[in-house]
LOKEZA-438718 format. One record per residue (C-alpha): residue in one letter; residue number from 0; x, z, y. Coordinates in pm, 1 decimal, padded with zeros to 6 digits. Each point is the difference from the previous one (the first is absolute). Example, Ala and Ser with C-alpha at 12.3 -4.5 7.8 and 13.67 -1.06 7.14 Angstrom:
LOKEZA-438718
REC   residu   num         xx         zz         yy
REC        A     0    01230.0    00780.0   -00450.0
REC        S     1    00137.0   -00066.0    00344.0
end
This chain:
LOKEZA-438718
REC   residu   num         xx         zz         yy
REC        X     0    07821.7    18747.5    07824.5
REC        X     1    00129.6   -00215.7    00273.5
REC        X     2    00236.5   -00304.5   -00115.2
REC        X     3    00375.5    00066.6    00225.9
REC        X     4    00175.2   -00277.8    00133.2
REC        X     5    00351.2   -00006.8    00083.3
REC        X     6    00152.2   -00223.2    00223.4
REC        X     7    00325.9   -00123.6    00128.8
REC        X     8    00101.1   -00180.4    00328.2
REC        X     9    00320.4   -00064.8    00120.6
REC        X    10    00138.5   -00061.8    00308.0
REC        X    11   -00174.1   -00361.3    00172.6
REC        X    12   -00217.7   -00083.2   -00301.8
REC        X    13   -00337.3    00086.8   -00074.1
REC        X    14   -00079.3    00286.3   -00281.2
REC        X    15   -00003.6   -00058.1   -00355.9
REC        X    16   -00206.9    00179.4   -00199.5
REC        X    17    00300.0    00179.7   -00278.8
REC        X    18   -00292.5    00193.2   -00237.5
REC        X    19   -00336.9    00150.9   -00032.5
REC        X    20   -00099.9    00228.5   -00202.9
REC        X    21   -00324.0    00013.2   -00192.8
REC        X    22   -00126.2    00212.4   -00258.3
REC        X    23    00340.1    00213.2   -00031.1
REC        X    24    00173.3   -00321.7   -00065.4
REC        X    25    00226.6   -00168.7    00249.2
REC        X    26   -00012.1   -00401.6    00071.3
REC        X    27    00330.4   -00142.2    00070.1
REC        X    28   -00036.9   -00363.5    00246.4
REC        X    29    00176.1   -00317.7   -00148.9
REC        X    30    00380.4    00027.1    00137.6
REC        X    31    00058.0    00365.2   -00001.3
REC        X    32    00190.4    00166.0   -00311.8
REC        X    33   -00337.3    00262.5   -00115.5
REC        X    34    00287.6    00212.7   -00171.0
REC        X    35    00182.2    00086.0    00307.3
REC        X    36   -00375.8    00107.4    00165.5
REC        X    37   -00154.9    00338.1   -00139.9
REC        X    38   -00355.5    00149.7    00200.0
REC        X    39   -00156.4    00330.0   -00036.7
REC        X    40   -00302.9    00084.3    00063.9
REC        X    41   -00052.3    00382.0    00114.0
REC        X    42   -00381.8    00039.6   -00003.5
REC        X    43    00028.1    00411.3    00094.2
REC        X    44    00223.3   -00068.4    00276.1
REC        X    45   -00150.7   -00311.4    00100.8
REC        X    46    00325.0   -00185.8   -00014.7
REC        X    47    00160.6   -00285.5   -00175.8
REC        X    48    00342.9   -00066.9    00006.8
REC        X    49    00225.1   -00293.5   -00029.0
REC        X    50    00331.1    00019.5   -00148.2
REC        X    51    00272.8   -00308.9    00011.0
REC        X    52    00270.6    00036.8   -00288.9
REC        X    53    00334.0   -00133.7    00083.0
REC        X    54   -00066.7   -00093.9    00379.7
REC        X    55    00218.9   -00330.9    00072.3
REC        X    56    00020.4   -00094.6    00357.6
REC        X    57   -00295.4   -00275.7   -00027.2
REC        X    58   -00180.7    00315.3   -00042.2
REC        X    59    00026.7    00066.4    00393.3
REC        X    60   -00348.5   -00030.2    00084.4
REC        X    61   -00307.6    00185.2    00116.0
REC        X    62   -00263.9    00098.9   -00236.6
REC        X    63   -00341.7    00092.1    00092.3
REC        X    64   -00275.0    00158.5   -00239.1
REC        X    65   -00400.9   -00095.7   -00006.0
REC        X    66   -00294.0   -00035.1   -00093.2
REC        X    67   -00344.8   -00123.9    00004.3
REC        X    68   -00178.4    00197.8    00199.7
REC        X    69   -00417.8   -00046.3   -00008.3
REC        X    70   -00255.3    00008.9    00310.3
REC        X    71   -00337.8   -00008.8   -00052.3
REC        X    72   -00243.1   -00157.6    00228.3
REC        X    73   -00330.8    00013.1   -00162.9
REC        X    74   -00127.5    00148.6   -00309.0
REC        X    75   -00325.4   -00089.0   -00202.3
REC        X    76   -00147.6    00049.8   -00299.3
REC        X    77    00107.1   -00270.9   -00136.0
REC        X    78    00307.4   -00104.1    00197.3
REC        X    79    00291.3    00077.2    00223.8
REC        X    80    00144.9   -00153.8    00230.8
REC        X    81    00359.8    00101.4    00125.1
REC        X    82    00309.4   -00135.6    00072.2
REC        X    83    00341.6    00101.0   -00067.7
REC        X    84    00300.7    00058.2    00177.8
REC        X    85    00401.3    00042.1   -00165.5
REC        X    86    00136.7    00328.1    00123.2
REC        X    87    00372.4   -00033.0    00082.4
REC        X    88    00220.4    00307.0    00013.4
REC        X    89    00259.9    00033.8    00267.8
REC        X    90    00297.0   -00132.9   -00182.4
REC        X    91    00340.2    00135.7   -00152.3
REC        X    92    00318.6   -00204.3    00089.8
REC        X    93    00239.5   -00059.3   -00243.9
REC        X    94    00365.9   -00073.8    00160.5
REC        X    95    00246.8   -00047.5   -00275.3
REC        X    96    00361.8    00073.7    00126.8
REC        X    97    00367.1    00124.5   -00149.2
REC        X    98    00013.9    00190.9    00339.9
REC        X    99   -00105.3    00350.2    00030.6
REC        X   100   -00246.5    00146.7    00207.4
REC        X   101    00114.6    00148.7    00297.7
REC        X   102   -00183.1    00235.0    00279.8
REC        X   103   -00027.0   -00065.3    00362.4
REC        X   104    00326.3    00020.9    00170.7
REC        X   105   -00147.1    00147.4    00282.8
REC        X   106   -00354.6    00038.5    00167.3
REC        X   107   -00171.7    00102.8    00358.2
REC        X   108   -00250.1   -00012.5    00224.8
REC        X   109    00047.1   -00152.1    00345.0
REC        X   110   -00248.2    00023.0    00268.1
REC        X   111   -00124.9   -00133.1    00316.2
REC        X   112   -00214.4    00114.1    00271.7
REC        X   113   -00208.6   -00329.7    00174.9
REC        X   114   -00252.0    00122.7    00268.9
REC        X   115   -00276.2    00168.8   -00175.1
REC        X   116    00130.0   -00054.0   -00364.1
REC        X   117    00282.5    00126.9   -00246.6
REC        X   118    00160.1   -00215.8   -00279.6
REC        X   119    00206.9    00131.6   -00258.0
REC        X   120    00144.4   -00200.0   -00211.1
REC        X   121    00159.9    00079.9   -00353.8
REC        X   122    00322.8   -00188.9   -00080.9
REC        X   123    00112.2    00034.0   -00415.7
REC        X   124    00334.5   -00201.1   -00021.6
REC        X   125    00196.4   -00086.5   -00318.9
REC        X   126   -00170.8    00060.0   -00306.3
REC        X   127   -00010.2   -00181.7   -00323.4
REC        X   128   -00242.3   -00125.6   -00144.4
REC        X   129   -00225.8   -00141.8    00234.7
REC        X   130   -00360.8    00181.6   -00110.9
REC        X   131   -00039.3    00248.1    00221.8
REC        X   132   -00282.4    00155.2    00126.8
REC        X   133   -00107.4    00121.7    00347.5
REC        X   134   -00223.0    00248.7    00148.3
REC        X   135   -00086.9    00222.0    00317.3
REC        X   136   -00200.1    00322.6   -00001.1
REC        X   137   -00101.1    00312.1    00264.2
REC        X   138    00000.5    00319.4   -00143.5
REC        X   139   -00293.1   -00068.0   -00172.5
REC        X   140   -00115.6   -00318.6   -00144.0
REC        X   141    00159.9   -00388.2   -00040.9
REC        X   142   -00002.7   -00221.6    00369.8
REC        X   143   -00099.7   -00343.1   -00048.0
REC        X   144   -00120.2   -00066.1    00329.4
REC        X   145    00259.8   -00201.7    00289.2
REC        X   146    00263.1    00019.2   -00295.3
REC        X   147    00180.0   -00353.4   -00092.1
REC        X   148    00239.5   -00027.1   -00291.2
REC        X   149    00258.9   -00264.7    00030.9
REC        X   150    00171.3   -00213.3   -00294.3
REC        X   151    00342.5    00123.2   -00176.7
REC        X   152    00281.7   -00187.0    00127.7
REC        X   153    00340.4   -00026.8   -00089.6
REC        X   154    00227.5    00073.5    00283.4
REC        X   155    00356.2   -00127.4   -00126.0
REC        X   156    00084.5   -00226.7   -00289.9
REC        X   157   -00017.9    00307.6   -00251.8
REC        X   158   -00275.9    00058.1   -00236.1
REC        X   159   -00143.1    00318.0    00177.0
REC        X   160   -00295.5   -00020.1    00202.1
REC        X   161   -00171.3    00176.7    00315.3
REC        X   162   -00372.6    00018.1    00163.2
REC        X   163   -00197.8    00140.8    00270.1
REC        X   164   -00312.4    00152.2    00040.0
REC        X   165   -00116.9    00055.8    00369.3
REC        X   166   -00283.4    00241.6    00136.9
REC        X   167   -00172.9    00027.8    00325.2
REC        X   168   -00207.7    00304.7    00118.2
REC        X   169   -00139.8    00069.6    00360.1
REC        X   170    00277.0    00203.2    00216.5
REC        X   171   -00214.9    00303.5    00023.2
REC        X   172    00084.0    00071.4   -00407.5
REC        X   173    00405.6    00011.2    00130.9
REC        X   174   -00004.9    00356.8   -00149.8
REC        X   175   -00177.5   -00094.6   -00346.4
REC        X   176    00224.5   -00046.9   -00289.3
REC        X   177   -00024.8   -00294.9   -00203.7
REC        X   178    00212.0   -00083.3   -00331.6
REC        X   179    00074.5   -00307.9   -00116.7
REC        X   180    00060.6   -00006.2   -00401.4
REC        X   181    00176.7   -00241.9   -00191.3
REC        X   182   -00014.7    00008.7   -00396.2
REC        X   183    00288.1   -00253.6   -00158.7
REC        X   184    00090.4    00073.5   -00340.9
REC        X   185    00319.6    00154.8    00024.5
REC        X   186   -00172.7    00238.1    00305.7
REC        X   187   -00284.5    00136.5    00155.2
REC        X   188    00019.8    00166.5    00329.4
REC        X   189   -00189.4    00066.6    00327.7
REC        X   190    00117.0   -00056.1    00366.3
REC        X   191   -00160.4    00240.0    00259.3
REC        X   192   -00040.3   -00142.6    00345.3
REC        X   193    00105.8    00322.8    00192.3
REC        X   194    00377.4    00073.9   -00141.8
REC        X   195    00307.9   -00097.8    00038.3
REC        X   196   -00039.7   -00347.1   -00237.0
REC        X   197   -00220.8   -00134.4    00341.9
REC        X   198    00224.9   -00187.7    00249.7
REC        X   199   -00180.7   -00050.2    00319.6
REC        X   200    00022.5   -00349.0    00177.3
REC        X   201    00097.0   -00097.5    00335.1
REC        X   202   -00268.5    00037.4    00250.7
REC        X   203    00001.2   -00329.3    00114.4
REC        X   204   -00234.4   -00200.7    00071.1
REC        X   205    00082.1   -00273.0   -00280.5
REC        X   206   -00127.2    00137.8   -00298.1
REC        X   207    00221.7   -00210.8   -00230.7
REC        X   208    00305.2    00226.2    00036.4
REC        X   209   -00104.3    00257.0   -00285.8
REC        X   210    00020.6   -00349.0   -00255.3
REC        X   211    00341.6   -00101.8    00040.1
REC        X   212    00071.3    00129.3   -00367.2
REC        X   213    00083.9   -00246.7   -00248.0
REC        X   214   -00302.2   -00284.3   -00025.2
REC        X   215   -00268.2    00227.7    00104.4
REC        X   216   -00005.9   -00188.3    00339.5
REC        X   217   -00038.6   -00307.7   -00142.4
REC        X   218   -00280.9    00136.4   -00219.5
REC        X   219   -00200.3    00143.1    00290.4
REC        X   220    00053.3   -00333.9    00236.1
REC        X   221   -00160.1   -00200.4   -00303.5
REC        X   222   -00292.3    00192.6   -00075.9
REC        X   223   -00029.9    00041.9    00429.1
REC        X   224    00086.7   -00425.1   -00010.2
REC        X   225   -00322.6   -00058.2   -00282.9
REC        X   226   -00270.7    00255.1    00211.8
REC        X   227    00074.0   -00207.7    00305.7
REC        X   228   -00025.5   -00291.3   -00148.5
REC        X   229   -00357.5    00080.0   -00150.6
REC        X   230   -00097.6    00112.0    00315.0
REC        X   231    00042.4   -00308.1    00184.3
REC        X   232   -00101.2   -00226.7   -00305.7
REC        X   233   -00356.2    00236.4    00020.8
REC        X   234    00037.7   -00077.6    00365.1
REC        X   235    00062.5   -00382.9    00006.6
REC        X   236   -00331.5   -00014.1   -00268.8
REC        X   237   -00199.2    00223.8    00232.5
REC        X   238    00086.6   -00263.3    00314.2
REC        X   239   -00057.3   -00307.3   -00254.3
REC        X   240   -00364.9    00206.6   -00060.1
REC        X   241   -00084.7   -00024.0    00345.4
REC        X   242    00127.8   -00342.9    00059.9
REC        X   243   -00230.5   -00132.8   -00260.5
REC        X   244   -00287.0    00183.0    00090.3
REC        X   245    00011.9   -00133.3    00372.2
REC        X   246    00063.3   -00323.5   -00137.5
REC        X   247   -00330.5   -00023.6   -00246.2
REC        X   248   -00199.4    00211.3    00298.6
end
């Protein structure tokens, strides 16, 4: 019985709603064509699906799915009082393109030993589009803790597109194997940490020798660049604090 929403947002503007749909029937917004724009609802499977007939490129977008979803805070006998809040799903990207998908044109996993720590980092280079995603598992269950996913880049002027995704475990799990997956649409596969696809970095003492690659340097010294500087804004408020406190003492 709930009413679906669909929405679309492209790249730098704020989401439009494209449809809901209500009752079976679907609700096409002012501005979008309803006959290019049919929705299914799949009550058994829990689903509903949204299917764009002849995609033009100012199709490219990402769409995202809700709905209303209801809290209730206190119920009476006569009354109830809740709130609601709009569910989003995670979002499908549409990339319209005359260019094929391609696979990675090659992947690894570097690593690094710093005093009491290991980093491995996965580097997928050269695929096409640029959805892609990345994970890293033991021999058991997802990782999500100390792992840090950096944004695709494109390393030359061509269309294709590379990432990195970088994990860091305590040195005494050196003889643990860890995989990192990617899943792109032309390819899945799975990296293992203790193979041949592992290249081990210089043990030197500057740690920024295992990302020369490409723009994964660059990548790293930002995201290093922005912690630093919140640490010493959070720092410069802290003194400020103190300074004002002293004063009104």
């Amino acid at each position: 019985g709930a009413v679906i929403h669909w929405y679309q947002q492209k790249e730098g503007e704020a989401p439009k709603r494209l449809l809901y749909l209500s009752g079976g029937k679907a609700n096409v917004e002012n501005g979008f064509q309803a006959s290019r724009y049919m929705v299914e609802r799949i009550s058994g499977q829990r689903r509903c699906v949204l299917t764009i007939k002849d995609v033009i490129p100012e199709d490219a977008a990402t769409y995202y799915c809700a709905y209303w979803d209801p809290h209730y805070i206190v119920k009476t006998l006569f009354t109830v009082i809740g709130y609601y809040n709009k569910v989003f799903g995670s979002g499908t990207k549409l990339i319209v393109s005359d260019k094929g998908s391609s696979p990675p044109a090659n992947s690894e996993i570097l690593q690094k030993k710093h005093e009491n720590q290991i980093m491995y980092v996965c580097l997928i280079e050269k695929f096409y589009p640029e959805v892609i995603r990345v994970t890293w598992t033991d021999e058991e269950k997802e990782v999500t803790d100390n792992v840090v996913k950096g944004d695709t880049w494109q390393p030359t002027e061509e269309d294709e597109y590379s990432i990195a995704s970088w994990l860091t475990v305590p040195a005494g799990n050196k003889d643990k194997k860890y995989y990192c997956k990617y899943e792109h649409e032309s390819q899945t596969h799975s990296l293992p940490t203790q193979v041949n696809s592992m290249k081990i970095a210089p043990q030197e003492d500057d740690c920024s020798t295992i990302f020369n690659r490409g723009n994964l340097m660059y990548h790293l010294t930002h995201r290093t660049a922005y912690l630093v500087y919140i640490i010493l804004l959070l720092k410069s408020s802290m003194y400020c604090l103190i300074i004002l406190f002293f004063i009104y003492r």
